[in-house]
C-alpha positions as CSV (number, residue, x, y, z in Angstrom):
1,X,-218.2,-15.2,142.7
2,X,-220.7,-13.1,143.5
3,X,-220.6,-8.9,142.9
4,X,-219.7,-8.3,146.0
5,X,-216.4,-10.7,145.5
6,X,-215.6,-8.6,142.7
7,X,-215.7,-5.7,144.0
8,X,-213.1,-6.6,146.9
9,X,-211.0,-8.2,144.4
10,X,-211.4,-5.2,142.1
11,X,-210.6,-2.7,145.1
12,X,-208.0,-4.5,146.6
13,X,-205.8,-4.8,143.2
14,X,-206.7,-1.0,142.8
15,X,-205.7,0.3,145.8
16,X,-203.7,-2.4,147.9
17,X,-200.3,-1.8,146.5
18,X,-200.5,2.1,146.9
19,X,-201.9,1.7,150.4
20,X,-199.2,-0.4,151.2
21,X,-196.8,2.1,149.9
22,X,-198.9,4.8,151.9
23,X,-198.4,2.9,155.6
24,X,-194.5,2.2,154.8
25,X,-194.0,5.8,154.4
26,X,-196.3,7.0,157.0
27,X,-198.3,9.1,154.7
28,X,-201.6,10.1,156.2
29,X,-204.2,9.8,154.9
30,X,-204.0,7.0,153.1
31,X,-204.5,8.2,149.1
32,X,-207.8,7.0,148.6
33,X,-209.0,8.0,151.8
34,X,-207.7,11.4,151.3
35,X,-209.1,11.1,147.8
36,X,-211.9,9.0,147.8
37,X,-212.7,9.3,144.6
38,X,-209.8,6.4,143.7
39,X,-212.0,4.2,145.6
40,X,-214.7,4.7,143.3
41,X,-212.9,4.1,140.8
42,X,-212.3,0.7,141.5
43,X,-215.3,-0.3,142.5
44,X,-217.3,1.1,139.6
45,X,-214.2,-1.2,137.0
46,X,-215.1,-4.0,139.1
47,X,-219.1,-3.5,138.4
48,X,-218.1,-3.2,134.5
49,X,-216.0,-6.4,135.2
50,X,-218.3,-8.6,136.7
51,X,-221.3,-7.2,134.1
52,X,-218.4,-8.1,131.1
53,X,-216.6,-10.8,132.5
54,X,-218.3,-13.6,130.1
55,X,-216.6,-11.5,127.2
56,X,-213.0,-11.8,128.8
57,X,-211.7,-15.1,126.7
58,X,-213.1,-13.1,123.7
59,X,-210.8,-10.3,124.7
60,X,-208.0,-11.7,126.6
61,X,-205.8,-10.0,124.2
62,X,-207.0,-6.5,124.9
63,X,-206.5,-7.2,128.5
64,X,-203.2,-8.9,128.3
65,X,-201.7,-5.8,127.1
66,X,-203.9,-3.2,129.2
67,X,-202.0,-5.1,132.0
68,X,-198.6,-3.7,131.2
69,X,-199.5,-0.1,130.5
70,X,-201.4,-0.1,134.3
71,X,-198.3,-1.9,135.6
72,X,-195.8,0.9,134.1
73,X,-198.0,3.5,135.1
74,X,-198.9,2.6,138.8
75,X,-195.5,1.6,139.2
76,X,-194.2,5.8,138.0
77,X,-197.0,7.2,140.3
78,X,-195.9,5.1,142.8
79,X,-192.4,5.8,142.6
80,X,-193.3,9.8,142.3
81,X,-195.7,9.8,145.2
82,X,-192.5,7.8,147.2
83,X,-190.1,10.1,146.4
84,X,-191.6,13.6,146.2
85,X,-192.9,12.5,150.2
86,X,-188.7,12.2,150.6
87,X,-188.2,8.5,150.3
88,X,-184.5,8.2,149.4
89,X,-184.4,6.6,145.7
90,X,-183.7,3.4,146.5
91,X,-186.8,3.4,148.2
92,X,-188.7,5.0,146.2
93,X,-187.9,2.4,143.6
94,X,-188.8,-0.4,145.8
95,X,-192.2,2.0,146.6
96,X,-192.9,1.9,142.6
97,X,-192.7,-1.9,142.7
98,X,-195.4,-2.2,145.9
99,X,-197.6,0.1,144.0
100,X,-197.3,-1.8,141.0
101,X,-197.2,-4.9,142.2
102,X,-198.5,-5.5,145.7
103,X,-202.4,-5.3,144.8
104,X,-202.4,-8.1,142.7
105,X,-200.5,-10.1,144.5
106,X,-203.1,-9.2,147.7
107,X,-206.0,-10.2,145.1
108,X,-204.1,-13.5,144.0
109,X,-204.2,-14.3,147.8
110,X,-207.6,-13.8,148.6
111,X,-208.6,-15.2,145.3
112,X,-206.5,-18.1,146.0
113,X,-204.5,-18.3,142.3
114,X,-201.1,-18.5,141.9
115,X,-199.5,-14.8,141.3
116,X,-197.7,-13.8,138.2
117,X,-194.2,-13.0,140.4
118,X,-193.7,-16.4,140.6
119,X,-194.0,-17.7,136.9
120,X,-191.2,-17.1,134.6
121,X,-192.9,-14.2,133.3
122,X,-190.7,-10.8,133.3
123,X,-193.1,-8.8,135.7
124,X,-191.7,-7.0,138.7
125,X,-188.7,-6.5,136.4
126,X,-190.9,-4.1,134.2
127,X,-191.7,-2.3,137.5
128,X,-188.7,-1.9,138.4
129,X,-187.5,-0.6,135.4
130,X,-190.5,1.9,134.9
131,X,-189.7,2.7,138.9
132,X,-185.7,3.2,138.5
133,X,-186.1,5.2,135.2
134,X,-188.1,7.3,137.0
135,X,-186.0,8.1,139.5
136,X,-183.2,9.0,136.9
137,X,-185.3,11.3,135.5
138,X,-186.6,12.8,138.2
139,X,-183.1,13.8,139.5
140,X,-182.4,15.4,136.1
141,X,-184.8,17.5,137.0
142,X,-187.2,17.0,133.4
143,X,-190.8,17.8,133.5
144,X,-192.8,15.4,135.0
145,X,-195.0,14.4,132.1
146,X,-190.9,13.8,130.3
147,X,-190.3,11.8,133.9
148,X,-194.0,9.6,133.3
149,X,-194.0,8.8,130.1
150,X,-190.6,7.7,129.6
151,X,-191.0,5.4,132.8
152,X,-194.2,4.3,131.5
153,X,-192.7,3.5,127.9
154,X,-189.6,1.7,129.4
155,X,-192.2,-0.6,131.5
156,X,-193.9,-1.2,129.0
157,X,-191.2,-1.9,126.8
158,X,-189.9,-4.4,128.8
159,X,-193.4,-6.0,129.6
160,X,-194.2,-6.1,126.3
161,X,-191.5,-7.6,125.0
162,X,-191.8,-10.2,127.1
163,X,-195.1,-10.9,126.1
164,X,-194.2,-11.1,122.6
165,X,-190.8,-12.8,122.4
166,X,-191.5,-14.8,126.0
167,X,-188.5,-13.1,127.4
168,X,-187.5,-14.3,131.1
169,X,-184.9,-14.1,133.8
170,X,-182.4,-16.8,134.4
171,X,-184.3,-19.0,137.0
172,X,-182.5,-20.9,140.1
173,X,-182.1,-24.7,139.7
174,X,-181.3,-26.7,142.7
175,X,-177.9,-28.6,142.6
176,X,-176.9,-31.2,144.8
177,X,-175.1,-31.0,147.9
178,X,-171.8,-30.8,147.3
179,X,-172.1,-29.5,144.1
């Protein structure tokens, strides 16, 4: 893949899920449009990425657990940015997990790879989690560093202990008709 590739990869994982959220909820402008510095952001990781990425193996464990922290903490400002725009919790929960979530799943699209949703890893639990504590929080009325890093310690929590112990979900297995 050439720079270019990794920079739409990059930007799209950066910024997909939160754009997403934006449309959903009719917020305009669009974050990173409104802020545009996001948008350089990714695309300035993604340079770093495609300059580094022949030390990634040497690293993978670094990254493996960079991973959850981002998905805990995109998946709190997320939920925040939902619900202080006057998403109803519920929603704002499920606006946590397309923040969270979303852009990588854009990436493993376009990319053509098989996304992390659908392997037995716990994943969009963690969001969710990080997401719904937030939300808890938030209606307690606690300071809003309290409200993000609590979220962000739960998701991580709960990503990271699935990384460690290989915790899962129950998964569905067909039965026969009948049955």
């Amino acid at each position: 893949m050439d720079v270019v590739g990794f920079i739409l990869l990059g930007t799209v994982t950066g910024i997909g899920g939160g754009t997403l959220r934006d449309i959903l909820l009719e917020i305009h402008p669009v974050l990173w449009i409104e802020q545009p510095e996001y948008l350089a952001v990714c695309i300035l990781v993604s340079l770093i990425v495609f300059a580094t990425a022949h030390l990634v193996h040497s690293r993978m464990r670094l990254i493996l657990w960079a991973d959850p922290i981002g998905l805990a903490l995109f998946s709190a400002v997320g939920t925040e940015r939902a619900i202080t725009s006057g998403a109803p919790a519920l929603v704002a929960v499920v606006m946590g997990i397309i923040r969270a979530c979303f852009g990588g799943i854009i990436r493993d699209l376009l990319g053509q790879e098989r996304s992390i949703i659908f392997s037995y890893e716990i994943y969009v639990t963690a969001a969710m989690s990080a997401a719904a504590t937030f939300v808890a929080l938030y209606s307690l009325g606690l300071l809003r560093e309290v409200v993000i890093s609590a979220s962000v310690l739960v998701g991580v929590a709960l990503r990271g202990g699935a990384l460690l112990w290989g915790w899962s979900l129950p998964r569905y297995h067909p039965r026969p008709p009948g049955a």
